[in-house]
Structure formats: C-alpha cells, structure tokens
TORLO-761364 format. One record per residue (C-alpha): residue number from 1; chain; x, y, z. Coordinates in nm, 3 decimals. Layout:
% TORLO-761364
PT   markol   pafi         x         y         z
PT      NUM      A         X         Y         Z
...
This chain:
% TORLO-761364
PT   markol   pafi         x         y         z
PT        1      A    -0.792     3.926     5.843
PT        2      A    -0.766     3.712     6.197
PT        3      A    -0.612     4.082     6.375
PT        4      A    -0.917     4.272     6.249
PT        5      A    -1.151     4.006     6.326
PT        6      A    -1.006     3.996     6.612
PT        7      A    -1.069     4.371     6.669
PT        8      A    -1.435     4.356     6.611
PT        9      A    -1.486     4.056     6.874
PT       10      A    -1.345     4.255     7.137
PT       11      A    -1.560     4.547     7.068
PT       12      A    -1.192     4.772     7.007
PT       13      A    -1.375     4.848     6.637
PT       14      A    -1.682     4.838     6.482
PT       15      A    -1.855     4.846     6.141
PT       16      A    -2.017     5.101     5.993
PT       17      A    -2.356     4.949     5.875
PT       18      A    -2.524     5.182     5.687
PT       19      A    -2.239     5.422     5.450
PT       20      A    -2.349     5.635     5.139
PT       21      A    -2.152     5.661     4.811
PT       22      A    -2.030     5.994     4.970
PT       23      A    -1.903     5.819     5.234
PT       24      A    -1.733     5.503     5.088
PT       25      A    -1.530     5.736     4.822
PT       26      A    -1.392     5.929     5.156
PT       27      A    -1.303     5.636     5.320
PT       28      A    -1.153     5.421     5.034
PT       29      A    -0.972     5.749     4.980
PT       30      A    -0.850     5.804     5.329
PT       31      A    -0.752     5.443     5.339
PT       32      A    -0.534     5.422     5.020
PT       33      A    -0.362     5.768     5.117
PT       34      A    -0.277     5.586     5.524
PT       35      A    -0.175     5.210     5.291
PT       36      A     0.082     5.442     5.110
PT       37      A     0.208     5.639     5.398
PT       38      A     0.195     5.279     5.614
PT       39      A     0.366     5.093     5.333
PT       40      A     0.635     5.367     5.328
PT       41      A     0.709     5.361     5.662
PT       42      A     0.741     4.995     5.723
PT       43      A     0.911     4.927     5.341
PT       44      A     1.170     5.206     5.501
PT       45      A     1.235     4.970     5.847
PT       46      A     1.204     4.667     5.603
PT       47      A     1.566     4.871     5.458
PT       48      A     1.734     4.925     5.752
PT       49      A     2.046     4.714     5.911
PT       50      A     1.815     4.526     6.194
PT       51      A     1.499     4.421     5.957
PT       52      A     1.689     4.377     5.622
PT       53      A     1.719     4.048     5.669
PT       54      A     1.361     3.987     5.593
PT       55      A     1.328     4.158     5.333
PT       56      A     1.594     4.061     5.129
PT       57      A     1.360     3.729     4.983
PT       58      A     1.153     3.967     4.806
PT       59      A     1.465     4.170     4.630
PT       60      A     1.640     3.844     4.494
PT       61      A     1.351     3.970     4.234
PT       62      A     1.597     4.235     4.084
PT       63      A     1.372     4.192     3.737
PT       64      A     1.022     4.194     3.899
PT       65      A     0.716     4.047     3.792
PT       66      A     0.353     3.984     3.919
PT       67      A     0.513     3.664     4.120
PT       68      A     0.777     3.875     4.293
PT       69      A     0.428     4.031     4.470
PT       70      A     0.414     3.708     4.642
PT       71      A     0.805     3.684     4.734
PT       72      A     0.830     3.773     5.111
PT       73      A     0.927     3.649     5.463
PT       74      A     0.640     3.626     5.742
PT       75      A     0.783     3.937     5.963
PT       76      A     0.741     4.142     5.625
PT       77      A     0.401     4.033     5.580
PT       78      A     0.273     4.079     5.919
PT       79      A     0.447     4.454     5.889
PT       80      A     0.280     4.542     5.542
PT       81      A    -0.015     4.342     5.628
PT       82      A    -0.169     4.511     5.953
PT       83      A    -0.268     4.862     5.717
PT       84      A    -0.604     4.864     5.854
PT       85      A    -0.570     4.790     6.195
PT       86      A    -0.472     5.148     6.324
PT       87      A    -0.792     5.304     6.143
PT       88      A    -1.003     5.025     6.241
PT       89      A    -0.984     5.161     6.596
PT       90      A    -1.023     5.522     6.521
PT       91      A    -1.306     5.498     6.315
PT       92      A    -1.630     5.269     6.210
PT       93      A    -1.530     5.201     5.857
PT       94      A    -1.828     5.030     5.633
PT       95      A    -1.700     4.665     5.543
PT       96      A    -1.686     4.758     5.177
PT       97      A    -1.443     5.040     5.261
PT       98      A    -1.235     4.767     5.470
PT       99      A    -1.239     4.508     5.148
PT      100      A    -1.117     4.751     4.944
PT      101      A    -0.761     4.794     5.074
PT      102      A    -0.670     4.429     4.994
PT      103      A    -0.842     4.439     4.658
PT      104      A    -0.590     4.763     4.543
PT      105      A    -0.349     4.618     4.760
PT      106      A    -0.288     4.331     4.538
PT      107      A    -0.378     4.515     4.206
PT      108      A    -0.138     4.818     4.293
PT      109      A     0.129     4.519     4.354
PT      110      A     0.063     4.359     4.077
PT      111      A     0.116     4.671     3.869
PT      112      A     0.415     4.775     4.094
PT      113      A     0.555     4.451     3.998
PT      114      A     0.489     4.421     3.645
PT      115      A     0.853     4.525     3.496
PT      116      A     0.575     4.687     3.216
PT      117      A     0.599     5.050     3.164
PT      118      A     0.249     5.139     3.159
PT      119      A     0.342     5.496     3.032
PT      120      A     0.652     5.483     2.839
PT      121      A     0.648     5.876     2.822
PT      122      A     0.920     5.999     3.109
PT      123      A     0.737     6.306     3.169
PT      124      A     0.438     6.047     3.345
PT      125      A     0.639     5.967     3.591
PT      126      A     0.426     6.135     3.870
PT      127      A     0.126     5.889     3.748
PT      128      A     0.015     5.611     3.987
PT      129      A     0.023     5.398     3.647
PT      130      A     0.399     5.449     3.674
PT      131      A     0.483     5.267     3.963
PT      132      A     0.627     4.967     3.811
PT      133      A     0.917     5.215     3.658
PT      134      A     0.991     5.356     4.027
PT      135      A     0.952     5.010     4.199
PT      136      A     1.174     4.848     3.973
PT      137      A     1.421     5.090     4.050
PT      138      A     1.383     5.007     4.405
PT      139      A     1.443     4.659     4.319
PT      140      A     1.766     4.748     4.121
PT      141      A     1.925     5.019     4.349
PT      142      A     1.779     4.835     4.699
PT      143      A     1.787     5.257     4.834
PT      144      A     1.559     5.458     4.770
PT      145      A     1.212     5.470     4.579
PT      146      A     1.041     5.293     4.892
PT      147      A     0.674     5.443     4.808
PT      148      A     0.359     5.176     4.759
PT      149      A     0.190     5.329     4.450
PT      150      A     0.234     5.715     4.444
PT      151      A     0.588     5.893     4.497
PT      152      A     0.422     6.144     4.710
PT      153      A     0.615     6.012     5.037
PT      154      A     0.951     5.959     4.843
PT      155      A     0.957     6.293     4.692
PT      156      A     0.821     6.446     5.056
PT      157      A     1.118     6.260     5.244
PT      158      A     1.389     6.252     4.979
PT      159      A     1.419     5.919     4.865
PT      160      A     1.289     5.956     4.499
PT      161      A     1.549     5.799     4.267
PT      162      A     1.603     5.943     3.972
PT      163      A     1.492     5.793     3.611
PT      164      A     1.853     5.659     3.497
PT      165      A     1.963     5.525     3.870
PT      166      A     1.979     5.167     3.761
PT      167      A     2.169     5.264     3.438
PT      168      A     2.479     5.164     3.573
PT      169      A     2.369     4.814     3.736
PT      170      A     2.187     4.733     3.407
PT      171      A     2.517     4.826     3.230
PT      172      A     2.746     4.603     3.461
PT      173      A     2.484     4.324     3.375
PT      174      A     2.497     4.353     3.051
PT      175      A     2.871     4.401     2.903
C-alpha cells in the first residue's frame, strides 16, 4: 500500500470521492478482470529461466494449502503485489473499489490454495470455485495452469493443463 500511497501524494492518482453502486460493480469488475490478466503475466515471468529462482519458495508447496498463500520470496511479492498501480494512474478509482482487490486477492488465494475441490463434478471446471483443482495442478506440473482465479488467460494463451496432468507425478509418489 506504500507505492499507491505514494501515488496519491504526488498527485500521479487520485480518488474518486463520490462513486454509485453502478459505478463500484464496474470498477471492482474491471479490477478483478486486470488482477487476473496481471497475475498471469507476472506468474508466467515468475516461470521463466531468469525469475524462477524466486519463485520456487512458493512451489516446495507441491500439496497446497491456505499457508502455501503466504509462501513467497520479496521479488515475487513486489511483482504480484503492484496490481493496482497501473489503473491507479489511468483512472480515479473510489477507495472502496481500491480495497477490494486485496480483500479477493487473499480470498481467491486462499481458495486457489485450498487442495479442496469445491466442485467435485469435472464438467465445473470452467467455475472460478474450481481454481484450487487447476492451481494445484500448477503446483504439481510447475508448467502450465498459470491463471489467478479464472482459466480465461490459460485457455486464451495455451497453457491450460488438462484434468489428469498430475496423474503421473501423483503415481510416482505413491507406488
């Protein structure tokens, strides 16, 4: 919260003072839609050959649960944590709008992290509710399945794992 702070004192962003139902839904909306495209890009450079090495902490979780949310280096956090810097400067968000992000942040993560399959059913697996199936995956397979919450920027860019790509890790680990 120091960057955006940080923002607003040097008059790069303001606040929106006065914002309508209407326009907190937009806004909330817009901003969870740029967190998943942001967290896909930077989970992505988080994957490749020069940035791996930060990221690696949060994958010794290969079962994940709510306290592998919590499991990452600094560089990693300052990457996934400046979401709402960029539309801070393009437009006055309303504080509540701004508050929001960290509050699904962490519950999205939470979920994401949960190892629980919220809907067992593998026909769901387009629903938000699913994302701790496709993250553990991630955390199994390290490639692919690099989406926040919603597979929308997996299936867009190719790099949706299918439902039995762990079955072979899971099989090594267990016989």
């Amino acid at each position: 919260m120091i960057f955006p702070w940080g923002l607003l004192q040097l008059g790069w962003a303001h606040l929106a003072l006065q914002a309508s139902a209407v326009q907190l839904t937009l806004e909330i909306s817009a901003l969870v839609i740029w967190n998943e495209i942001h967290f896909y890009i930077n989970h992505r450079l988080l994957h490749t050959r020069w940035l791996k090495h930060f990221h690696l902490p949060h994958h010794r979780s290969i079962v994940t649960t709510p306290w592998s949310t919590y499991s990452f280096h600094p560089i990693e956090a300052i990457m996934l944590g400046n979401v709402i810097m960029l539309p801070m400067l393009v437009h006055d968000f309303s504080i509540y709008s701004l508050a929001a992000v960290p509050v699904f942040s962490i519950i999205f993560n939470n979920i994401g992290h949960s190892n629980y399959d919220f809907l067992p059913d593998a026909h769901h697996d387009r629903w938000w509710l699913n994302g701790a199936r496709r993250h553990h995956l991630h955390h199994a397979c390290f490639h692919g399945n690099y989406g926040f919450m919603f597979p929308f920027m997996d299936r867009l860019l190719n790099t949706a794992l299918p439902p039995d790509a762990a079955d072979k890790q899971i099989k090594r680990h267990v016989t």
